[in-house]
NUBA-348005 format. One line per 4 residues: number of its first residue (from 1); for each residue x, z, y of N, C-alpha, C. Coordinates in pm, whole numbers, plus 50000, padded with zeros to 5 digits. Each point is the difference from the previous one (the first is absolute). Example, Ala and Ser with C-alpha at 12.3 -4.5 7.8 and 13.67 -1.06 7.14 Angstrom:
BEGIN
1 = 51319/50780/49431/49911/50000/50119/50090/50000/50120 | 49965/49928/50105/50082/50006/50119/49923/50073/50109
//
This chain:
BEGIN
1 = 47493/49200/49808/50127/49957/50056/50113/50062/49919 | 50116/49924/49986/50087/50042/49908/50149/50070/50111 | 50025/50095/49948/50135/50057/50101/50091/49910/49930 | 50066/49987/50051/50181/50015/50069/50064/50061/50001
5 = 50086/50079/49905/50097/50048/49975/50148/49999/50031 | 50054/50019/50143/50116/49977/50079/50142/50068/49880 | 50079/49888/49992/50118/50018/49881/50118/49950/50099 | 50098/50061/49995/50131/49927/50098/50040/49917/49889
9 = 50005/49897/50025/50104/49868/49907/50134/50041/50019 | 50048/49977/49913/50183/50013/50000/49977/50164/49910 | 49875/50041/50017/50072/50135/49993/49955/50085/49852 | 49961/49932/49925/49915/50014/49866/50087/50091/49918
13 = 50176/50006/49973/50042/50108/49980/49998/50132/50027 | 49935/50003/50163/50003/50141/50072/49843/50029/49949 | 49898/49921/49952/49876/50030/49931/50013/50122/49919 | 49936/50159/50024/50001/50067/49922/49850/50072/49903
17 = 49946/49922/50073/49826/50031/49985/49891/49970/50014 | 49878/50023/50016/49875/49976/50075/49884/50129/49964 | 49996/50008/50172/49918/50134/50011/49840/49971/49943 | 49982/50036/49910/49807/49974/49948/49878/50050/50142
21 = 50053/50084/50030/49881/50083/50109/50075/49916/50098 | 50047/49942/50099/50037/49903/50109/50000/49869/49968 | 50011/49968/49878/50024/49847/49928/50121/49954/50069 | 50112/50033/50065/50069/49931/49995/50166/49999/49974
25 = 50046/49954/49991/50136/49974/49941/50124/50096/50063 | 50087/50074/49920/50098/50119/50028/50152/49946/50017 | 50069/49985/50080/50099/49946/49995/50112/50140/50017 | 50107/50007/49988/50091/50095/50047/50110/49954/50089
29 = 50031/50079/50099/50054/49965/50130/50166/50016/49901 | 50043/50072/49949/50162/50018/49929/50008/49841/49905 | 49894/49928/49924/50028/49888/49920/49963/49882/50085 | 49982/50028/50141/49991/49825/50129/50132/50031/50036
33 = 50064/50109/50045/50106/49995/50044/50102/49970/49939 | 50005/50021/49844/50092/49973/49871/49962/49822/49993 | 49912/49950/50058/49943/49880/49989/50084/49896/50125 | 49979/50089/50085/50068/49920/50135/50135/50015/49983
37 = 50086/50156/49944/50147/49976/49994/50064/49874/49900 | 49926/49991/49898/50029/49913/49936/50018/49828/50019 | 49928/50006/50133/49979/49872/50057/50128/50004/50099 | 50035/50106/50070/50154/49990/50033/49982/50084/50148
41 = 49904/50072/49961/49966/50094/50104/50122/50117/50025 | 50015/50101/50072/50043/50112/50025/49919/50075/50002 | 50026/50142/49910/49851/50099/50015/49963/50014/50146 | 50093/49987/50129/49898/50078/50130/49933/49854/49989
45 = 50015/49839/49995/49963/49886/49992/49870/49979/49967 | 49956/50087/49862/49961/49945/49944/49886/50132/50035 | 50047/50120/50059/49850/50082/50016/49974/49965/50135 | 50103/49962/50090/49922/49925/50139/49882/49857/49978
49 = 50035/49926/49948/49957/49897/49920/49838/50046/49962 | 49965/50084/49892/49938/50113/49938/49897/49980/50097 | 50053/50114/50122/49895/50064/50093/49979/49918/50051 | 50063/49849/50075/50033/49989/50109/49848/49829/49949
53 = 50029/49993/49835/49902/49850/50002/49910/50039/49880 | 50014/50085/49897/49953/50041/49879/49864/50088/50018 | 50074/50104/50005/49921/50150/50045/49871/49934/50113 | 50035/49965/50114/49865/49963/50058/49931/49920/50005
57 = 50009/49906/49883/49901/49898/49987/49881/50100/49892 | 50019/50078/49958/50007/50086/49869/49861/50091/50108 | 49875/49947/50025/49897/50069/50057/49883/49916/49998 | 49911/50124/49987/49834/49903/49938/49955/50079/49875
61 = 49851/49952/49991/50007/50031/49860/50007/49954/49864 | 50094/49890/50015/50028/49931/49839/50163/49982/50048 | 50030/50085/50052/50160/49979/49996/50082/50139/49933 | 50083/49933/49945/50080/50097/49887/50004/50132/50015
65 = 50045/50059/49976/50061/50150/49990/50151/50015/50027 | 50076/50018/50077/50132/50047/49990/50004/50114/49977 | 50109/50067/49899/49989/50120/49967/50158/50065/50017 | 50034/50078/50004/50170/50046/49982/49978/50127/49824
69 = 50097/49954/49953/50017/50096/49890/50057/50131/50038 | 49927/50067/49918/50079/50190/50038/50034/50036/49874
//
């Protein structure tokens, strides 16, 4: 059987990686939000937005990685 690899569409700029030991795809939570302001968001807009439809579809095991940069 072949996996499935869960990728948010729209969001291929905020693409920063792919984990080898999880197989799956690294996104960063600072380049969706630079993604949504640009669409004509407001930063609180666009991290309510984030949590509120992004972030929890984002569970399983072939679904991405959200990560925050330090």
């Amino acid at each position: 059987m072949k996996n499935t690899f869960m990728k948010l569409e729209g969001f291929e700029d905020a693409l920063v990686g792919f984990d080898n030991n999880c197989q799956r795809y690294i996104y960063s939570i600072d380049l969706i939000l630079e993604l949504l302001m640009k669409d004509g968001m407001s930063y609180e807009e666009a991290d309510e937005h984030f949590y509120q439809h992004i972030n929890k579809t984002c569970t399983g095991d072939f679904s991405p990685i959200i990560m925050n940069r330090i």
